[in-house]
Steps between C-alpha positions, in 0.01 A plus 500: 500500500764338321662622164761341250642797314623402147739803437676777659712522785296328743501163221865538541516517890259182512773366231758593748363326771391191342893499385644523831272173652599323257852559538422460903304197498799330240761596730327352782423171301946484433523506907274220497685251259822370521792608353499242260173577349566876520770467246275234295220796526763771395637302215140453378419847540765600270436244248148666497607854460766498272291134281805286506447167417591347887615608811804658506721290714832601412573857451787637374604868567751724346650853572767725385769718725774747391614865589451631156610210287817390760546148633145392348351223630167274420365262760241185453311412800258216565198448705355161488148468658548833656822404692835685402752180312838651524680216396353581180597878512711599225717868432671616207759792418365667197756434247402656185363840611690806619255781545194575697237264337327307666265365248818368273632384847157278600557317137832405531434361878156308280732343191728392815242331665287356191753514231521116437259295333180435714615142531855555621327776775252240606827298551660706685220683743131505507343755298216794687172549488546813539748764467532843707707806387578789723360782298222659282393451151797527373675254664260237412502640136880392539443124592197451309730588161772278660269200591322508165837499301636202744181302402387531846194681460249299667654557833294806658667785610372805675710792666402703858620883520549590868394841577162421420511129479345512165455125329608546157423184223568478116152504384398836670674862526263552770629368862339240757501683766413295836372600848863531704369270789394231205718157564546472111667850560723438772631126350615633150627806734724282711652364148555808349678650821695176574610511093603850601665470807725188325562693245604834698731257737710325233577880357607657841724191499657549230507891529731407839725256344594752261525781717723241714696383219539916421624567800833224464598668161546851681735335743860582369717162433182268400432510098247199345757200559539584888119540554482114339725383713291636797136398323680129432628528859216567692201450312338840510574899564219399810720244610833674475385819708498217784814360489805659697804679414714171527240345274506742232900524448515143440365562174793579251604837478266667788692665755392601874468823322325383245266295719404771755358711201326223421346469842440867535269503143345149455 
């Protein structure tokens, strides 16, 4: 005898299980396609889910990294038909904003990127069908304000919060919340990490050439006109920890003395 139960916990195992073929069967169709119309099914998929007008086939993502409020930095990345476009990567050094804020942060890094008219940005770089923030609601709050002020409201934006991957968009406080093993999942994933991961890069980077640049001003003998001359010299504090003794006291006023402190710290 068969039975279809209607409620209870054993409607929510058959819910379950019905769930999990689904997921199992569409995984198995992405083996079967080629990569080309796996992203072409992924792009529709999100279109579908979060009712944008097209395919998304240039996404833009965006992420924030300090150690509370020091050396802040934003970072644009772009993903164009679900392949990473680096020459179109951009990074900024927050300018404007000296504490801990992320949310003041994410809005200067948006007037940066959309400030100008939308003519003069269609000029100058294509604009995204869709745009991911590193965060949760409140990050999107953040750009959604921006974009609306910039006149850029029509371009969607959405935000994905990492511990538990929750999909966050303007019209809902509720979050989309996805099956982890669910290729819509893992693309805007890859964008929000590699937005991250650009974004965490370009501040260790500068974090070391300060620390670098730190380390000449304790050496005794070298004030901000000497250090110049060795920047102008050589190019960079990475550069000048690899030249020799000989090649350091040729700049003005740098002794061997001088030099093989320099050697010793940098």
């Amino acid at each position: 005898i068969l039975s279809s139960p209607l409620k209870g916990p054993k409607r929510d195992l058959i819910n379950l299980v019905a769930s999990n073929a689904q997921l199992n069967f569409e995984a198995n169709m992405y083996k079967l396609i080629s990569p080309e119309q796996r992203v072409t099914t992924v792009l529709n998929d999100i279109q579908v889910l979060l009712k944008l007008p097209g395919p998304p086939s240039r996404i833009e993502g965006y992420d924030i990294s300090n150690i509370q409020g020091h050396m802040a930095v934003g970072s644009m990345v772009v993903f164009e038909k679900g392949q990473a476009k680096k020459s179109c990567y951009r990074r900024f050094k927050i300018k404007t904003i000296q504490s801990p804020d992320d949310y003041s942060m994410l809005k200067e890094v948006i007037q940066r990127r959309f400030g100008l008219s939308r003519q003069q940005q269609e000029k100058r770089s294509e604009m995204p069908d869709l745009m991911l923030i590193d965060g949760g609601k409140g990050q999107l709050n953040a750009v959604t304000e921006t974009m609306h002020h910039l006149g850029f409201a029509d371009i969607p934006v959405i935000s994905l919060a990492k511990e538990n991957e929750e999909i966050y968009v303007p019209e809902s406080n509720e979050p989309v919340l996805l099956d982890r093993r669910s290729p819509v999942l893992r693309l805007l994933q890859r964008v929000r990490d590699e937005a991250h991961r650009f974004a965490l890069a370009y501040h260790h980077n500068l974090s070391s050439r300060q620390s670098r640049s730190s380390m000449l001003d304790q050496i005794p003998g070298i004030g901000p006109k000497r250090k110049g001359d060795l920047i102008k010299r050589f190019g960079s504090f990475k550069k000048i920890g690899q030249v020799d003794i000989n090649e350091l006291t040729s700049v003005r006023g740098i002794t061997p003395e001088i030099a093989r402190q320099i050697k010793d710290l940098v």
